[in-house]
C-alpha positions in Angstrom: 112.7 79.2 20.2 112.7 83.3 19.7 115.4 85.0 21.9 117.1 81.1 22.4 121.1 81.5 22.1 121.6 77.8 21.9 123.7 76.0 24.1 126.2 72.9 23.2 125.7 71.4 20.0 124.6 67.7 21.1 121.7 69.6 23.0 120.1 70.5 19.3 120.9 67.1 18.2 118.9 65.9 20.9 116.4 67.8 20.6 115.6 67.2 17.0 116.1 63.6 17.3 112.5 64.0 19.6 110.6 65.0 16.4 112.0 63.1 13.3 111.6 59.8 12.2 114.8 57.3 12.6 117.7 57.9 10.0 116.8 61.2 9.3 120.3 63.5 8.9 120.3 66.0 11.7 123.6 67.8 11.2 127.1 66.9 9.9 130.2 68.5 11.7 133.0 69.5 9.2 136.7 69.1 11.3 139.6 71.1 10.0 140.7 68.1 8.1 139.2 66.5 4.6 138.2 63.1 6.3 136.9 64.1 9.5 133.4 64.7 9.0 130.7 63.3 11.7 127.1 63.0 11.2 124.4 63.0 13.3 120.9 60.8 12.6 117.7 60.5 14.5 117.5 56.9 16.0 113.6 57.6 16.2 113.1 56.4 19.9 110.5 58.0 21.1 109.9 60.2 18.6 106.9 62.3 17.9 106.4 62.5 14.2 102.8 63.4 13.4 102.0 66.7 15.1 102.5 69.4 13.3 104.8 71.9 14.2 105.7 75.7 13.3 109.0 77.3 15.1 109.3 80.9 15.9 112.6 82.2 15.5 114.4 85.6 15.5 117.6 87.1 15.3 118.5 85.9 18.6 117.9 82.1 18.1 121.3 80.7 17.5 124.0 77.6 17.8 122.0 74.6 19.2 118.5 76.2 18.7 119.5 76.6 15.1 120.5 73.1 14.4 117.0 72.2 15.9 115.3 74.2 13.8 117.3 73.6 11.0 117.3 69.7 11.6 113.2 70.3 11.5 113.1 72.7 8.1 115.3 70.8 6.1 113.4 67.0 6.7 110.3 68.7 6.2 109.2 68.3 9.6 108.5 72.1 10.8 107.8 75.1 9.2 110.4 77.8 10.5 108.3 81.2 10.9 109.9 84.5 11.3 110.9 88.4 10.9 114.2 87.6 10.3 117.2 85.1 9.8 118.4 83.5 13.1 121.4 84.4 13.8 124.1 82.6 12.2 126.1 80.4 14.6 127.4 77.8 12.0 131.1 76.9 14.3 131.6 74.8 17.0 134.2 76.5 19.3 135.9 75.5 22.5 137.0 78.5 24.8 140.5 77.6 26.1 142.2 79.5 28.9 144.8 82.2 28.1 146.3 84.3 31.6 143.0 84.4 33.3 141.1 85.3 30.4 139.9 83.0 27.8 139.9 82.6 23.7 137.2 80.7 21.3 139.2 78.2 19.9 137.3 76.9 16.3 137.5 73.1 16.2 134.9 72.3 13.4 131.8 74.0 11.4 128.5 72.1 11.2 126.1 71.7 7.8 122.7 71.4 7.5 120.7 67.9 5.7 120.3 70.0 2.9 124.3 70.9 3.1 123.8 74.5 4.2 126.6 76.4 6.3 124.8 78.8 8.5 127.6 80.8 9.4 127.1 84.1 9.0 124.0 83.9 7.4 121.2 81.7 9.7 118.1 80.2 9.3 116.3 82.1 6.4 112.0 81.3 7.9 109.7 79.5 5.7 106.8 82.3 6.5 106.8 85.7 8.2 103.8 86.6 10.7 101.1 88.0 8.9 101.1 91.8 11.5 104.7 90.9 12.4 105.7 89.1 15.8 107.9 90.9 18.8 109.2 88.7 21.2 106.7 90.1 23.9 104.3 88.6 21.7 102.4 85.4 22.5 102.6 82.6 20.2 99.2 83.0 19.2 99.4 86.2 18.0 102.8 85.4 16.0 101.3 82.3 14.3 97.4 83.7 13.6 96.8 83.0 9.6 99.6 80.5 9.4 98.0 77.7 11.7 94.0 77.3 12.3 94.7 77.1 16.2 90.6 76.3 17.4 
């Protein structure tokens, strides 16, 4: 998920709920006031739990790719490898019209299972590639002493 800006929230949330194992906490969204909090679990449909996985993120990964791969670090499920944070997205915004331009209206910040707010700071990787990993690189290369691929 290098170089992936995200998308809409519910798109992470789906996405995670592919790989972890029913009731598992995906993501908790915060609203301005104290009693509106909503979570988000894995209903475990379908879900592919076994298979290892290892995510490669950067600096560019961000919003929905980040709840994905946070959803996956924080149950345990993926190991998160990296040469930096993501990128930090921790808001849900709506952009609202204002005379033919537009303004990011913030309706509610997300949290992490393990209660982290991302905002600002991101998804701190589990490993760094052993040589480093550029986004021209192939997976392969960026993931060579972390996973016996043959």
């Amino acid at each position: 998920i290098r170089g992936n800006v995200g998308g809409y929230m519910p798109a992470g949330v789906d996405a995670a709920k592919l790989f972890l194992p029913t009731r598992s906490h995906i993501i908790a969204e915060i609203g301005p006031s104290p009693n509106s909090i909503k979570t988000y679990d894995a209903d475990g449909i379908g879900a592919e739990t076994k298979l290892p996985l290892y995510l490669l993120v950067d600096k560019r990964t961000a919003s929905a790719a980040e709840i994905f791969a946070a959803a996956l670090q924080d149950n345990q499920r993926a190991m998160v490898v990296g040469t930096s944070n993501t990128f930090g997205k921790g808001r849900i915004q709506n952009v609202q019209p204002l005379n033919g331009s537009g303004v990011a209206v913030t309706r509610a910040r997300y949290v992490t299972p393990k209660g982290r707010d991302l905002h600002g700071v991101g998804i701190v990787p589990n490993r760094e590639p052993v040589g480093g990993c550029e986004m021209k690189d192939d997976a392969r290369v960026c993931l060579k002493d972390i996973v016996d691929m043959y």
